[in-house]
C-alpha positions as CSV (number, residue, x, y, z in Angstrom):
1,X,30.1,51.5,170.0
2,X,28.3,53.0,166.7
3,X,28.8,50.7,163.7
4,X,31.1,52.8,161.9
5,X,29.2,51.5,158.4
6,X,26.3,52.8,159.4
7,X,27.9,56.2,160.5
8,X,29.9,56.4,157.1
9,X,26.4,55.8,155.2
10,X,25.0,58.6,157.4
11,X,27.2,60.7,156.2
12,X,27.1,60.0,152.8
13,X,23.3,60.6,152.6
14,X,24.3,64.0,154.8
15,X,26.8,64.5,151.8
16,X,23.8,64.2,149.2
17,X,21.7,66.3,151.2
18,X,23.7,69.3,151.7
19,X,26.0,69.2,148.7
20,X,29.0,68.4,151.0
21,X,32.1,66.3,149.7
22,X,30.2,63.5,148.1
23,X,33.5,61.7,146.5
24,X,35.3,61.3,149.9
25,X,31.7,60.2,152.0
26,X,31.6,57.4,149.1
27,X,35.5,56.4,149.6
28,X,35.1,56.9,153.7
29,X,32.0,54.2,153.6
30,X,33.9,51.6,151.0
31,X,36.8,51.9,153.2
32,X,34.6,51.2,156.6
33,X,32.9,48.0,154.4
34,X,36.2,46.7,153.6
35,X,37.3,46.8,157.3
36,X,34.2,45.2,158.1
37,X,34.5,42.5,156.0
38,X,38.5,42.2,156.7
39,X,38.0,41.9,160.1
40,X,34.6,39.3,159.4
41,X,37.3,37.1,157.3
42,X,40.2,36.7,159.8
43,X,37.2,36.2,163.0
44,X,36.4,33.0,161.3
45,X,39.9,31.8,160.9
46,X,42.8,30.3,163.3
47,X,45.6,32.6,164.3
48,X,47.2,33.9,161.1
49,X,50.9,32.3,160.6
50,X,54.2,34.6,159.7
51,X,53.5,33.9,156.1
52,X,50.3,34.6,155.8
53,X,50.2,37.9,157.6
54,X,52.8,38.6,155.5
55,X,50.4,37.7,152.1
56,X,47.8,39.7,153.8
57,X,49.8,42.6,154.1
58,X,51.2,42.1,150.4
59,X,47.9,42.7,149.1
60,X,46.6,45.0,151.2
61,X,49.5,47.5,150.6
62,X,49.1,47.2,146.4
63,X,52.0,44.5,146.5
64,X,49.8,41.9,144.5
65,X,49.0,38.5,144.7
């Protein structure tokens, strides 16, 4: 499977090249680095209690800290 980092990168410099949407290749490759890094951070972890999930999920849907 293609890294999808890579692929959003590719398509940001495609972007560039050819004057396409430039804004939304930029957002597309932050959101692929996040999910990289997301899924990176709960690899190296234990199994995620109730709680916790329910932090994670807090903050990753604006609800703060």
């Amino acid at each position: 499977m293609p890294d999808p980092v890579l692929m959003a990168r590719s398509r940001l410099a495609n972007a560039v090249k050819d004057g396409g949407d430039v804004d939304a290749a930029r957002k597309a490759l932050t959101v692929a680095k996040l999910e990289r890094e997301v899924r990176r951070a709960l690899d190296a972890f234990p199994p995620l209690d109730e709680q916790t999930k329910a932090d994670v999920a807090r903050l990753l849907t604006g609800g703060g800290a």
